[in-house]
mmCIF file of the N, C-alpha and C atoms, coordinates in Angstrom:
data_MODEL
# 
_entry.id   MODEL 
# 
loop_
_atom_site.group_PDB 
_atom_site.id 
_atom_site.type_symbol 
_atom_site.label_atom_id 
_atom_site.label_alt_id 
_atom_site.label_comp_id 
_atom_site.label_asym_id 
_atom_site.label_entity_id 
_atom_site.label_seq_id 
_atom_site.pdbx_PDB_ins_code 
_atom_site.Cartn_x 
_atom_site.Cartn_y 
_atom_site.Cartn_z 
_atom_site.occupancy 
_atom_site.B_iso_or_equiv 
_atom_site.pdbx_formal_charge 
_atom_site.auth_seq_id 
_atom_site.auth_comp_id 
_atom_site.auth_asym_id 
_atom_site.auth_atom_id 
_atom_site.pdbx_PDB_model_num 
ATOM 1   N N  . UNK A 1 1  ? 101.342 94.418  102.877 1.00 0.00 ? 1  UNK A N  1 
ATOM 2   C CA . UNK A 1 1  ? 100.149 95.061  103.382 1.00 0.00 ? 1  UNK A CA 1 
ATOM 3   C C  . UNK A 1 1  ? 98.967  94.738  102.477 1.00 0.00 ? 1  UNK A C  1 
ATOM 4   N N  . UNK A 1 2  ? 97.732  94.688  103.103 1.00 0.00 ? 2  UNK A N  1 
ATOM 5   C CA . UNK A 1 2  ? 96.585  94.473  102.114 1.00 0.00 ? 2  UNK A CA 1 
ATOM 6   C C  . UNK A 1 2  ? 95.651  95.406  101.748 1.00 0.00 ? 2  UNK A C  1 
ATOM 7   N N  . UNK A 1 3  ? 95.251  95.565  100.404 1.00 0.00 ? 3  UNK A N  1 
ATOM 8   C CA . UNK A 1 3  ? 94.674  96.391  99.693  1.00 0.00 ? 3  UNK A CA 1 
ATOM 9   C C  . UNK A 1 3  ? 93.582  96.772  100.788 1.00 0.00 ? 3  UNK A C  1 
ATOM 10  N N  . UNK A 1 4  ? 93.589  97.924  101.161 1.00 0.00 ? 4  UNK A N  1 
ATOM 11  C CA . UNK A 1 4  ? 92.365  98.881  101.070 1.00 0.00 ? 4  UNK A CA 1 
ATOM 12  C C  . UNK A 1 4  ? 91.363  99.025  100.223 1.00 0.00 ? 4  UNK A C  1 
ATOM 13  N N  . UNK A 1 5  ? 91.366  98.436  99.562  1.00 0.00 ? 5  UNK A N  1 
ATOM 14  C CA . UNK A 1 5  ? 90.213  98.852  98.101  1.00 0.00 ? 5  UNK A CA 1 
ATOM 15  C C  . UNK A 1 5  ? 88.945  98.865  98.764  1.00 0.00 ? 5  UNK A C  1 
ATOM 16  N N  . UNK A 1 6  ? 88.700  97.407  99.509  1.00 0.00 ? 6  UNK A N  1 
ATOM 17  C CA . UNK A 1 6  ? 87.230  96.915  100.009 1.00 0.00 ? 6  UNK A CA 1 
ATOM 18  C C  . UNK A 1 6  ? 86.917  97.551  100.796 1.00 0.00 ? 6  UNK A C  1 
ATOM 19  N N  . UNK A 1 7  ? 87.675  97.759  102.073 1.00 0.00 ? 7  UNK A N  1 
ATOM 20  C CA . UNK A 1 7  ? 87.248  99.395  102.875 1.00 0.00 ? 7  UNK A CA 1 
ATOM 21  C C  . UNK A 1 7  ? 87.132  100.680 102.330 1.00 0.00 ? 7  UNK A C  1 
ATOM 22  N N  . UNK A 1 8  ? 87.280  100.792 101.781 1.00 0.00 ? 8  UNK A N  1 
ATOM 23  C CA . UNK A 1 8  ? 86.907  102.045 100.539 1.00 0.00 ? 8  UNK A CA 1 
ATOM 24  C C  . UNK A 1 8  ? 85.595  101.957 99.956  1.00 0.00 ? 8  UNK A C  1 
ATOM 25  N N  . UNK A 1 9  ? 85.457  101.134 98.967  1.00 0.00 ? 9  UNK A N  1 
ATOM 26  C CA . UNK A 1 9  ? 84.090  100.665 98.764  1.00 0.00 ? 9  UNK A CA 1 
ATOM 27  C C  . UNK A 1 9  ? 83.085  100.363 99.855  1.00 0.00 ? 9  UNK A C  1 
ATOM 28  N N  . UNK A 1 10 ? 83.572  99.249  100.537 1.00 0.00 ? 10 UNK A N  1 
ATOM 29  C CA . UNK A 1 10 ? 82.188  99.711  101.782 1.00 0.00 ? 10 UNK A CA 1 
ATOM 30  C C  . UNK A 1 10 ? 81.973  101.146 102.271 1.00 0.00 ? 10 UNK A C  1 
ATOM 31  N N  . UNK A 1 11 ? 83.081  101.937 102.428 1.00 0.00 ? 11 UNK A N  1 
ATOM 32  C CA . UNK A 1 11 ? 82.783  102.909 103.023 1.00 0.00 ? 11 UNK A CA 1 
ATOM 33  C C  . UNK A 1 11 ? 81.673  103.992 101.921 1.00 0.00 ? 11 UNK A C  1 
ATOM 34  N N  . UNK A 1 12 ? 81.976  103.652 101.213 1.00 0.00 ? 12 UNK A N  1 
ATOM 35  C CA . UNK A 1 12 ? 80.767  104.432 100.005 1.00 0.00 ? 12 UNK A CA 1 
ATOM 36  C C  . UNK A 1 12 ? 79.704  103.390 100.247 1.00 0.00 ? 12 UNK A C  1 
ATOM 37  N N  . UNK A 1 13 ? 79.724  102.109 100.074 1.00 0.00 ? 13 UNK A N  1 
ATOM 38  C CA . UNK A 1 13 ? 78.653  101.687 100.204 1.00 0.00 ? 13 UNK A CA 1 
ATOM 39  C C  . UNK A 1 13 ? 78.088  102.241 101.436 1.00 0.00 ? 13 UNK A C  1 
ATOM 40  N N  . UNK A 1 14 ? 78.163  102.132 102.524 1.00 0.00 ? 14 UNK A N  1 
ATOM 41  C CA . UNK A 1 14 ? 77.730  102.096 103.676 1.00 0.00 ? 14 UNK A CA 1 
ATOM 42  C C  . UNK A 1 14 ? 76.773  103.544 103.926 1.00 0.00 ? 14 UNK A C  1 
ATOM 43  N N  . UNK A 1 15 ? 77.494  104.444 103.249 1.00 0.00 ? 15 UNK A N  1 
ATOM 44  C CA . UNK A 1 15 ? 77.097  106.052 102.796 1.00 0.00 ? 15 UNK A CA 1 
ATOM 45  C C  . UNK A 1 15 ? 75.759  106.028 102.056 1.00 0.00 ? 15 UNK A C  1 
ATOM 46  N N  . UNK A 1 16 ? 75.710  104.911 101.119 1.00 0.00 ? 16 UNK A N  1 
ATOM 47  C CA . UNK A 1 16 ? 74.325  104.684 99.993  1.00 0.00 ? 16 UNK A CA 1 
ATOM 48  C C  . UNK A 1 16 ? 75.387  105.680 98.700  1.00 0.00 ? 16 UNK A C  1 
ATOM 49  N N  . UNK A 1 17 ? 76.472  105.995 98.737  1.00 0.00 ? 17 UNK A N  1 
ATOM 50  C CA . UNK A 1 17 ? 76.898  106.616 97.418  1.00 0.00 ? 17 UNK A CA 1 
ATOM 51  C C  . UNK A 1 17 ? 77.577  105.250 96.028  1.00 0.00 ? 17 UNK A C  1 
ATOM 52  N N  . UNK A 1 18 ? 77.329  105.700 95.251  1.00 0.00 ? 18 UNK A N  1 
ATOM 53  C CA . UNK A 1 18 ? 77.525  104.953 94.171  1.00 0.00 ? 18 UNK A CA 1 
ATOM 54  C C  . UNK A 1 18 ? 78.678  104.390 93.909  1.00 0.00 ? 18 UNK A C  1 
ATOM 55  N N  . UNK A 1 19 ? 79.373  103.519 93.214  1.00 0.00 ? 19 UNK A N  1 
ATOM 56  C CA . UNK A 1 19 ? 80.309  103.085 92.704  1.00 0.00 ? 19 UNK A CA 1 
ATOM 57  C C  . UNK A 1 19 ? 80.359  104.197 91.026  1.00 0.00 ? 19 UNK A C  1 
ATOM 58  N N  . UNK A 1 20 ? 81.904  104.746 91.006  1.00 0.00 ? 20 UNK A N  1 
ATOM 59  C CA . UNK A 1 20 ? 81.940  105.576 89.859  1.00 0.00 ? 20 UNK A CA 1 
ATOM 60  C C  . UNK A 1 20 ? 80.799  106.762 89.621  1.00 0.00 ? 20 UNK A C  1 
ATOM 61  N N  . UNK A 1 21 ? 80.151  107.234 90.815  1.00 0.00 ? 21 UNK A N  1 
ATOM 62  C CA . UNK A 1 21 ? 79.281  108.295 90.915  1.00 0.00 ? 21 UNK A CA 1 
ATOM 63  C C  . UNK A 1 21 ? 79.566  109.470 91.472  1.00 0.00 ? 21 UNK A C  1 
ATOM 64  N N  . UNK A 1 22 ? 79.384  110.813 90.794  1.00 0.00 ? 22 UNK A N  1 
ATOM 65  C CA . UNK A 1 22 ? 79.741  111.835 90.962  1.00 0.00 ? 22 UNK A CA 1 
ATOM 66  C C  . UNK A 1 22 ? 80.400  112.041 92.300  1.00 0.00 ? 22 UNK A C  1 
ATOM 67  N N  . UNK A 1 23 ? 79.842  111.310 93.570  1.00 0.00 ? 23 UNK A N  1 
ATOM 68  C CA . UNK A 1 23 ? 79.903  111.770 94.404  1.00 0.00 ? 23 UNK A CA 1 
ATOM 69  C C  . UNK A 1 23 ? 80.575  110.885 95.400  1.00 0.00 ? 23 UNK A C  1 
ATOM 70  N N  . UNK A 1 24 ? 81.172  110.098 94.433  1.00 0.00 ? 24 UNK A N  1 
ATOM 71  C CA . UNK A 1 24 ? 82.329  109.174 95.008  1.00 0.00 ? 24 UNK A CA 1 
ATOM 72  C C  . UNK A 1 24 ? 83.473  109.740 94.683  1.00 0.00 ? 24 UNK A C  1 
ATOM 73  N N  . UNK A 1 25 ? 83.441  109.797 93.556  1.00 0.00 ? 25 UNK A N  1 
ATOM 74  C CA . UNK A 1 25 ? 84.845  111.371 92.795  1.00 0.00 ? 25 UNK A CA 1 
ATOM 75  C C  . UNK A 1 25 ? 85.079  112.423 93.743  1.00 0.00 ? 25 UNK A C  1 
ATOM 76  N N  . UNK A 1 26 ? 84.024  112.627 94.472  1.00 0.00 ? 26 UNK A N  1 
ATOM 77  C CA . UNK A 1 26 ? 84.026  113.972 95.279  1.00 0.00 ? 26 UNK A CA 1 
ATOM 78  C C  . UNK A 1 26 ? 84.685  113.826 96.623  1.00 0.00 ? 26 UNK A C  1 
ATOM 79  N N  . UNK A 1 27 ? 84.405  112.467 96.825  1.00 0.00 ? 27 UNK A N  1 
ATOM 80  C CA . UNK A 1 27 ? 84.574  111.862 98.327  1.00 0.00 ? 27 UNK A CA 1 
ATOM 81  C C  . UNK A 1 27 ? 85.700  111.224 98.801  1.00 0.00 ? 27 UNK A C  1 
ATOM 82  N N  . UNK A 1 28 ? 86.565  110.615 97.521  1.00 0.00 ? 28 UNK A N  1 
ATOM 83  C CA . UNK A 1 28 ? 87.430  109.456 97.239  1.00 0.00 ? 28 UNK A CA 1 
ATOM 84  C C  . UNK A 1 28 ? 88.700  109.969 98.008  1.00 0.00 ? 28 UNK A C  1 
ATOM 85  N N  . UNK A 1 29 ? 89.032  111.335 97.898  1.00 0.00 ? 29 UNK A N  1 
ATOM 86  C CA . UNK A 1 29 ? 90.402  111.710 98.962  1.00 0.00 ? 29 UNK A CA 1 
ATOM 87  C C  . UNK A 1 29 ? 89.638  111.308 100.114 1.00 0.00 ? 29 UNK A C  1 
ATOM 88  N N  . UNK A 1 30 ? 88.962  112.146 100.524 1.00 0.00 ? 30 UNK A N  1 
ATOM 89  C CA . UNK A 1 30 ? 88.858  112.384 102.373 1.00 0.00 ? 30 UNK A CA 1 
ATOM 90  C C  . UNK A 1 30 ? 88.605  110.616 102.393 1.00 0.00 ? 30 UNK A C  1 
ATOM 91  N N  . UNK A 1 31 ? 87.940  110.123 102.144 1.00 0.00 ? 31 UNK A N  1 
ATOM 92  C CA . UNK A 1 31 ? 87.678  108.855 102.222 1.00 0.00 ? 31 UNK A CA 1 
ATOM 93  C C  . UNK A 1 31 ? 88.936  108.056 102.503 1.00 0.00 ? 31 UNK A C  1 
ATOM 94  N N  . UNK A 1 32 ? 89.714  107.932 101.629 1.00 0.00 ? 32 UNK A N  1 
ATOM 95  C CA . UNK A 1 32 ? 91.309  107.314 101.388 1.00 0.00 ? 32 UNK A CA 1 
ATOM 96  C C  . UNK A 1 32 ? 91.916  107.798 102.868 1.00 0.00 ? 32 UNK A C  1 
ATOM 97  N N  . UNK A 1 33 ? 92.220  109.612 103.046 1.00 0.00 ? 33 UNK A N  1 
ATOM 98  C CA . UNK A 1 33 ? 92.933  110.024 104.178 1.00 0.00 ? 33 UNK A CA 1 
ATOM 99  C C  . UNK A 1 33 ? 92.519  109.578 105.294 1.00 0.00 ? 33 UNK A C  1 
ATOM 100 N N  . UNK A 1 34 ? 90.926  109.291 105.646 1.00 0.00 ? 34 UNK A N  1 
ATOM 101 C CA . UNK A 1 34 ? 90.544  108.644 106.675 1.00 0.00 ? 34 UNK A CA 1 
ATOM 102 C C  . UNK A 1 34 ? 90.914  107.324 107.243 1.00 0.00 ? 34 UNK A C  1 
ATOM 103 N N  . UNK A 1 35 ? 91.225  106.804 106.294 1.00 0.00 ? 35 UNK A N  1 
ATOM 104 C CA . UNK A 1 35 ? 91.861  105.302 106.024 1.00 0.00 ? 35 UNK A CA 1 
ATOM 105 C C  . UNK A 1 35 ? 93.070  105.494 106.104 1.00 0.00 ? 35 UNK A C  1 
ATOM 106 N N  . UNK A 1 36 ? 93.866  106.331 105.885 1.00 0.00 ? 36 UNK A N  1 
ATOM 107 C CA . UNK A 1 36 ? 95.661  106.114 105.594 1.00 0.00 ? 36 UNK A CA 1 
ATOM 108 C C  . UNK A 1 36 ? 95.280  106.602 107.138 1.00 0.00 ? 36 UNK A C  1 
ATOM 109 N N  . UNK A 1 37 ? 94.646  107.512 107.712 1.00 0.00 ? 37 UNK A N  1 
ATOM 110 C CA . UNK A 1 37 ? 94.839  108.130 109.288 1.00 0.00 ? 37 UNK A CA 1 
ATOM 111 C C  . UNK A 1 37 ? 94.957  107.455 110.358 1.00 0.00 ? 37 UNK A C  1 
ATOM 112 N N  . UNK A 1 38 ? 94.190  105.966 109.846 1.00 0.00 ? 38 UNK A N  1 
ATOM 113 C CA . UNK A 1 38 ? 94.060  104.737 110.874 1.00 0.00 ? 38 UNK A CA 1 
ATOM 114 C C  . UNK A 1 38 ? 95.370  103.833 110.859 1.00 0.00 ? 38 UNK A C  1 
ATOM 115 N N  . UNK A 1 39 ? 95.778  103.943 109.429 1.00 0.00 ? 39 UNK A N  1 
ATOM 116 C CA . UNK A 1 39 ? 97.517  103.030 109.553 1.00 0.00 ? 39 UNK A CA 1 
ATOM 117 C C  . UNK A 1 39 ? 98.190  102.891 110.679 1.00 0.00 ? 39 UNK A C  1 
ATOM 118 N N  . UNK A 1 40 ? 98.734  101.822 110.995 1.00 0.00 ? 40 UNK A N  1 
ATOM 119 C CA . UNK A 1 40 ? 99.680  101.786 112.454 1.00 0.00 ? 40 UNK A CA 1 
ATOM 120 C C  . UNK A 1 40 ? 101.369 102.100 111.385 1.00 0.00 ? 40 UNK A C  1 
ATOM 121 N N  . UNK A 1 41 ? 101.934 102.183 111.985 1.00 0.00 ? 41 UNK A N  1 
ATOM 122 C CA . UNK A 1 41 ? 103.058 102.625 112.160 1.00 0.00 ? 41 UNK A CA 1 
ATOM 123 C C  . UNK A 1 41 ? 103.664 101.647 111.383 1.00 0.00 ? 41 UNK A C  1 
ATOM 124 N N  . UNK A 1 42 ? 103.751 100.337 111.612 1.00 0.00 ? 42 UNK A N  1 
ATOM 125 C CA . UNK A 1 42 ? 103.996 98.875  110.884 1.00 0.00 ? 42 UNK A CA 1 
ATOM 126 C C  . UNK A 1 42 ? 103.213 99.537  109.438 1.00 0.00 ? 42 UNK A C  1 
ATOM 127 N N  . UNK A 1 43 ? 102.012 99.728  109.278 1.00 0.00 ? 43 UNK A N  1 
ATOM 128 C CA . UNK A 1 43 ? 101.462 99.372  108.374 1.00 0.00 ? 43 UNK A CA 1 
ATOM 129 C C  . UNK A 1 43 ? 101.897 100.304 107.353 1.00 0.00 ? 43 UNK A C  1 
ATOM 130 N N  . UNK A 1 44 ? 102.342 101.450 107.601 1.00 0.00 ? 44 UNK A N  1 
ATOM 131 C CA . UNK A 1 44 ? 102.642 102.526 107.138 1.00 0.00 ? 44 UNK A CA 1 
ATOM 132 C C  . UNK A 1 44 ? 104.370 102.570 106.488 1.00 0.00 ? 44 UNK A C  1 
ATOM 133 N N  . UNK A 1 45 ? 105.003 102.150 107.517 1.00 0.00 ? 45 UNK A N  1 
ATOM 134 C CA . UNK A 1 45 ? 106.421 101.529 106.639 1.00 0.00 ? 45 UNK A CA 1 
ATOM 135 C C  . UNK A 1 45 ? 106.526 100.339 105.985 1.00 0.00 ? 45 UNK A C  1 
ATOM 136 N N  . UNK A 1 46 ? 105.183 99.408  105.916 1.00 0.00 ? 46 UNK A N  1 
ATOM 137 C CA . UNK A 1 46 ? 105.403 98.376  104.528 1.00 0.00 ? 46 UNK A CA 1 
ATOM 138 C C  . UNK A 1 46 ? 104.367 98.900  103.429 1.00 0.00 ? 46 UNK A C  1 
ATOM 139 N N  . UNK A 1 47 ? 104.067 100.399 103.613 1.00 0.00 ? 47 UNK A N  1 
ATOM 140 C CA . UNK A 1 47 ? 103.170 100.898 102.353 1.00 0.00 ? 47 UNK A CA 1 
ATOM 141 C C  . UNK A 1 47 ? 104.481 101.673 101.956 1.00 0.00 ? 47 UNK A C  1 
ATOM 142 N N  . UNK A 1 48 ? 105.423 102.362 102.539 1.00 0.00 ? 48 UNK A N  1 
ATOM 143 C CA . UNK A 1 48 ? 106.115 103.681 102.067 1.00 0.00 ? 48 UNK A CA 1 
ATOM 144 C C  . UNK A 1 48 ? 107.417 102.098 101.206 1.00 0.00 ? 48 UNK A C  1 
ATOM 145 N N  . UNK A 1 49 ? 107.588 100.945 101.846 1.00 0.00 ? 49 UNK A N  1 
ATOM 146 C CA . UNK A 1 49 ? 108.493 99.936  101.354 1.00 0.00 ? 49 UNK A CA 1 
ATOM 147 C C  . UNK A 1 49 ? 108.255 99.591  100.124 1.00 0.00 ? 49 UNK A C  1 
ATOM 148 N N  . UNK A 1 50 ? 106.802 98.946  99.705  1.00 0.00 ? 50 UNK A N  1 
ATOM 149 C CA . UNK A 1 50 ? 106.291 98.620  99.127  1.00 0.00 ? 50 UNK A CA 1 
ATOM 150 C C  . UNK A 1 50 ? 106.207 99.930  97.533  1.00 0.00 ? 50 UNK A C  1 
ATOM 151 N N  . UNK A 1 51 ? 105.730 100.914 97.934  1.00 0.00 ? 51 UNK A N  1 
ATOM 152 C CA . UNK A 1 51 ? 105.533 102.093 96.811  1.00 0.00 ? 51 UNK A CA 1 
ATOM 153 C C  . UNK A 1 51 ? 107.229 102.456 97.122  1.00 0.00 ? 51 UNK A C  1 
ATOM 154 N N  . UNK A 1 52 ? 108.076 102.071 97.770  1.00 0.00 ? 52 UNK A N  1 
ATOM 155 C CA . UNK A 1 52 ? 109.553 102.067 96.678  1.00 0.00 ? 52 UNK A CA 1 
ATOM 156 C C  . UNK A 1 52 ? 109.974 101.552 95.776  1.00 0.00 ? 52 UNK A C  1 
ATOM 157 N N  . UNK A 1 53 ? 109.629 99.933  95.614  1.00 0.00 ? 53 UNK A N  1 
ATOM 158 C CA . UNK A 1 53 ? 109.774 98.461  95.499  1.00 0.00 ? 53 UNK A CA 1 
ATOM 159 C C  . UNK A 1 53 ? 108.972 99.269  93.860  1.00 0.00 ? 53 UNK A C  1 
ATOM 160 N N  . UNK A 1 54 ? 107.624 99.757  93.893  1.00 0.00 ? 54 UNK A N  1 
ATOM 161 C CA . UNK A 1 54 ? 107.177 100.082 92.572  1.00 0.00 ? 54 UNK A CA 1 
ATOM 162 C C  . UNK A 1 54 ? 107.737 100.854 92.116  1.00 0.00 ? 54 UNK A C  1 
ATOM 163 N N  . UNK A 1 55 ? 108.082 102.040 92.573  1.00 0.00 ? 55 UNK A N  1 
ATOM 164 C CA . UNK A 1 55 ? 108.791 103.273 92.020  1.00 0.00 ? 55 UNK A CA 1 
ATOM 165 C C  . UNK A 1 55 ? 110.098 102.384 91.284  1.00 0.00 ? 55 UNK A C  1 
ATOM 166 N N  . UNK A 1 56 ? 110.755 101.678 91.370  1.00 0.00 ? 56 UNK A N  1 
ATOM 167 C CA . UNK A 1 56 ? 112.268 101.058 91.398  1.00 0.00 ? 56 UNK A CA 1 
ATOM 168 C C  . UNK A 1 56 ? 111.669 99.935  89.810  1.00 0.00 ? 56 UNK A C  1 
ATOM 169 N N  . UNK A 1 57 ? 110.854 98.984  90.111  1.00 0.00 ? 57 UNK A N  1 
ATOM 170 C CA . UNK A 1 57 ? 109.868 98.498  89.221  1.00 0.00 ? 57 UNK A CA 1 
ATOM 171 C C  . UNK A 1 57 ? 108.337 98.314  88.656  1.00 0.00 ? 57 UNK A C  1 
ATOM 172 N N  . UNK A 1 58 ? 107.671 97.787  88.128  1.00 0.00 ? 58 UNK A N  1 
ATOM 173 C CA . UNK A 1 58 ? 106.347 97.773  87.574  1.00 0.00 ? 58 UNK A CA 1 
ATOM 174 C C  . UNK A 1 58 ? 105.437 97.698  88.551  1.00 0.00 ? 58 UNK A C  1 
ATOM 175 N N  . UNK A 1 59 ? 104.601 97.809  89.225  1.00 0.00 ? 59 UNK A N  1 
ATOM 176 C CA . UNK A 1 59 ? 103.691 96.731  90.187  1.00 0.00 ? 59 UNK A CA 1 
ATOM 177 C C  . UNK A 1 59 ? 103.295 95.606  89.439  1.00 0.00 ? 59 UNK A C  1 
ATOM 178 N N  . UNK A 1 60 ? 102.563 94.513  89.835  1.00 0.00 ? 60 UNK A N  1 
ATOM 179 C CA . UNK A 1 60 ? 102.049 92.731  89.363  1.00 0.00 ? 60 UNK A CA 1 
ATOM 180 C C  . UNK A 1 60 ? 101.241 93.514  88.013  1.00 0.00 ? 60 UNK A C  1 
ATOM 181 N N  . UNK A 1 61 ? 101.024 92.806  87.007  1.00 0.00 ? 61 UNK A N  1 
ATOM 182 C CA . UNK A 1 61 ? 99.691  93.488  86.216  1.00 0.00 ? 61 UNK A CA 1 
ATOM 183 C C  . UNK A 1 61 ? 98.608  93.094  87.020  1.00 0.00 ? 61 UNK A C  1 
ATOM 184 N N  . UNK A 1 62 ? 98.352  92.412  87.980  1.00 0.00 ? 62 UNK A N  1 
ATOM 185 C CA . UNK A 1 62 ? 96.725  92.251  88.439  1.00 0.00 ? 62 UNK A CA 1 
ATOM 186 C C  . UNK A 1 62 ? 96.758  93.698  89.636  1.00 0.00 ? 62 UNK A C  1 
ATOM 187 N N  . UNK A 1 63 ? 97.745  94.021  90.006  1.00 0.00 ? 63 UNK A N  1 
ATOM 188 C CA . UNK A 1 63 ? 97.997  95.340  90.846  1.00 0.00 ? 63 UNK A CA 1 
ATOM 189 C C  . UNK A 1 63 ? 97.451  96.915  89.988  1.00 0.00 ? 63 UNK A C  1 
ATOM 190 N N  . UNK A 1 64 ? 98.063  96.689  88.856  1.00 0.00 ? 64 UNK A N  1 
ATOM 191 C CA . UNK A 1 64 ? 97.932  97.856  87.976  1.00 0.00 ? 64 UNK A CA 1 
ATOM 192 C C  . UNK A 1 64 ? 96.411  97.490  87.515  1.00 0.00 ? 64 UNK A C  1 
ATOM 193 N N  . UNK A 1 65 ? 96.055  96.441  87.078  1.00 0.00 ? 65 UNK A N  1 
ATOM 194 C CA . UNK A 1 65 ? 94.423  96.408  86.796  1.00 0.00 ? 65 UNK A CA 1 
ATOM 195 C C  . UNK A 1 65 ? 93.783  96.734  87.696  1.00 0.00 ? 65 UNK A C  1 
ATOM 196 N N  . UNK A 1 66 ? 93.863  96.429  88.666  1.00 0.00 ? 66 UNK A N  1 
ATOM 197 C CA . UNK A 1 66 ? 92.852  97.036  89.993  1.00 0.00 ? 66 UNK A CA 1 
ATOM 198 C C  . UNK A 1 66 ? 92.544  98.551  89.689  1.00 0.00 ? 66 UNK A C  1 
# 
């Protein structure tokens, strides 16, 4: 599955709220849940696969840097 990150960020961007600004801290769940709400069904059992796969081992270090 592919990172969400950038839909996240646009979605603050798109708002005019900041990167690392109070009011991205504030926003960052509902923001995320809005996004996990849209998951299809596929997308959702290679996220729950995937966060086993980590739980079991490390994620990539360029995963954990993100």
């Amino acid at each position: 599955m592919k990172s969400k990150k950038k839909e996240i960020e646009a979605k603050f961007e798109r708002a005019g709220i900041a990167q690392e600004s109070t009011g991205m801290i504030k926003g960052y769940q509902k923001v995320v849940g809005c996004i996990m709400g849209k998951l299809t069904q596929e997308e959702r059992d290679a996220t729950a696969k995937q966060a086993d796969e980590w739980n079991e081992e490390q994620p990539l270090a360029e995963v954990q840097a993100e």
